[in-house]
Structure formats: structure tokens, C-alpha cells
C-alpha positions in Angstrom: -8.1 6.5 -7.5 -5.4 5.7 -5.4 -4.2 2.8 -6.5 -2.2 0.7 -3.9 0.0 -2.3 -4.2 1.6 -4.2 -1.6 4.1 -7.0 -2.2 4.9 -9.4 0.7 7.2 -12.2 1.6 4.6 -13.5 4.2 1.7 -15.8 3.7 -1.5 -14.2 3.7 -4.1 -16.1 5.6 -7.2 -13.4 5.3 -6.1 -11.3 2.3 -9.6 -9.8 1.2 -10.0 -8.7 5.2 -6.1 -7.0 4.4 -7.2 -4.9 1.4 -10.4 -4.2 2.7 -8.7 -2.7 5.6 -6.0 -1.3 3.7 -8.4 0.9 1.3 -9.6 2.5 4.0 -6.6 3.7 6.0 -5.7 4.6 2.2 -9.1 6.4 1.5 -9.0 8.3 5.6 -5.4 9.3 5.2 -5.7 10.8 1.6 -9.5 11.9 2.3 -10.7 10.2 -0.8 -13.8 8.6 -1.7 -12.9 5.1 -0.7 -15.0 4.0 -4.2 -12.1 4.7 -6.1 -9.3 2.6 -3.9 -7.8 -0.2 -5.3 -6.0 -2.6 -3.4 -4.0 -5.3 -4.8 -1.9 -7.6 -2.3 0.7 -9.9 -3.6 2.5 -13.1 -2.3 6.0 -13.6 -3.0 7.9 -15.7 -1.4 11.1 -15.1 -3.1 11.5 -11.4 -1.9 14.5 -10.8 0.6 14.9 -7.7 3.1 18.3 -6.8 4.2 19.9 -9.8 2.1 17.8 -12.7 4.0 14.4 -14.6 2.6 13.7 -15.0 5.9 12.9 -11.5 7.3 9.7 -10.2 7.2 8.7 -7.5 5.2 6.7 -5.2 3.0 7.0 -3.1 -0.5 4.1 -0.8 -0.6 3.9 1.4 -4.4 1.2 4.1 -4.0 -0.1 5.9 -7.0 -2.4 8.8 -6.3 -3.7 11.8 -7.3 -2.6 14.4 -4.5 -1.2 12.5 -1.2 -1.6 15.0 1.2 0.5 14.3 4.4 2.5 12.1 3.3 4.5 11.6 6.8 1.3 10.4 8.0 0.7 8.3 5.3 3.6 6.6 6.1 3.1 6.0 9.4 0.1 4.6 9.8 0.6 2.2 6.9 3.6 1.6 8.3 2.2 0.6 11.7 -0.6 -1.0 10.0 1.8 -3.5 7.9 3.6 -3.9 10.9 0.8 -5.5 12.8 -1.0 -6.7 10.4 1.9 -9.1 8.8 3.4 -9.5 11.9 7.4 -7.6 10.4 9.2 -6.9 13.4 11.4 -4.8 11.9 9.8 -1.7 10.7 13.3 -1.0 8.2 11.5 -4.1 6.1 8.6 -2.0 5.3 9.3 -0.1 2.6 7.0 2.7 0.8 6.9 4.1 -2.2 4.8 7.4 -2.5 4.2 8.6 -6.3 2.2 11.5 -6.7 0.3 11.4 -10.3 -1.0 14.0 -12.5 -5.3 13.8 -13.1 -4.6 13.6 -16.6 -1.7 10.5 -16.6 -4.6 8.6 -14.4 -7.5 7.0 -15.9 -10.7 5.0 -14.3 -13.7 4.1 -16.3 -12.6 4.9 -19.6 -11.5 8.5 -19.1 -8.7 10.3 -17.3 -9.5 12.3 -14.2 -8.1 15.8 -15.5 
């Protein structure tokens, strides 16, 4: 576990390469086995940032199991998203960090605490 979701208004052109690279920045920030990442990106185009379809931007939901710095965390998935999906502004990338207990998380048909 950490299970990451990020929902975006722009079109994804290589979408496997974007969680692949996304579950590890995930699994090297947090310092967890990258086996038990998940990555799920979604496509919307009917998301608005600051009132307007046509901004750029991101909604990033982590659930995890400790998250250790988060400021870093945010940063680099921040600057990752930023590149990545081409959002020039940074105030369209938002993140939202929730830090689970073992035993509310479960992964191969048991919970983790």
C-alpha cells in the first residue's frame, strides 16, 4: 500500500509510462516497497480549476499507511504533475494526503495491522 489516484482534466497520451513513474516517486518519497503502489489515473474532461474547463490541472487523493515528509511529498509530486501534464499553474494541482490506520487497509485478503 499506498494507494494513489490522480484525476485530470488533460488528455493523457502515455498513461501506463505516468503511473509507472508516478509509483515510484510515490514508493522513493514514502520509502515503501514499490510492490504494493497502486496507481490509478483518471481522464475527466469536465473538471474545472479556478471556475474555468480550460485550465490545467490536477486532484491527487493519497491513501497510505504512514507518509512520512509530507512537505516533500508534495513537492515533488507537485513538480512531477507539473511537468508531466504540462499545468502551468502549480495552484491547479491540488493534493490530498490521508494518512490510514494498518488495520482500516487491506491487500490480499487481509488488513495490514
Amino acid at each position: 500500500m499506498p494507494f494513489l489516484t490522480i484525476y485530470t482534466n488533460v488528455e493523457i497520451k502515455k498513461g501506463e509510462e505516468l503511473a509507472e513513474k508516478a509509483a515510484a516517486i510515490t514508493a522513493d518519497v514514502l520509502k515503501k516497497p514499490i510492490s504494493y503502489v497502486v496507481t490509478n489515473i483518471i481522464y475527466n474532461k469536465n473538471m474545472s480549476f479556478g471556475g474555468k474547463s480550460a485550465n490545467k490541472g490536477a486532484l491527487v487523493e493519497l491513501l497510505s499507511i504512514g507518509l512520512g515528509d509530507k512537505d516533500k511529498l508534495v513537492e515533488v509530486m507537485t513538480d512531477f504533475l507539473e511537468k508531466e501534464l504540462e499545468i502551468d499553474n502549480t495552484n491547479n494541482i491540488n493534493i490530498s494526503l490521508n494518512n490510514a490506520p494498518a488495520t482500516q487497509v487491506a491487500s490480499g485478503g487481509r488488513t495490514f495491522g
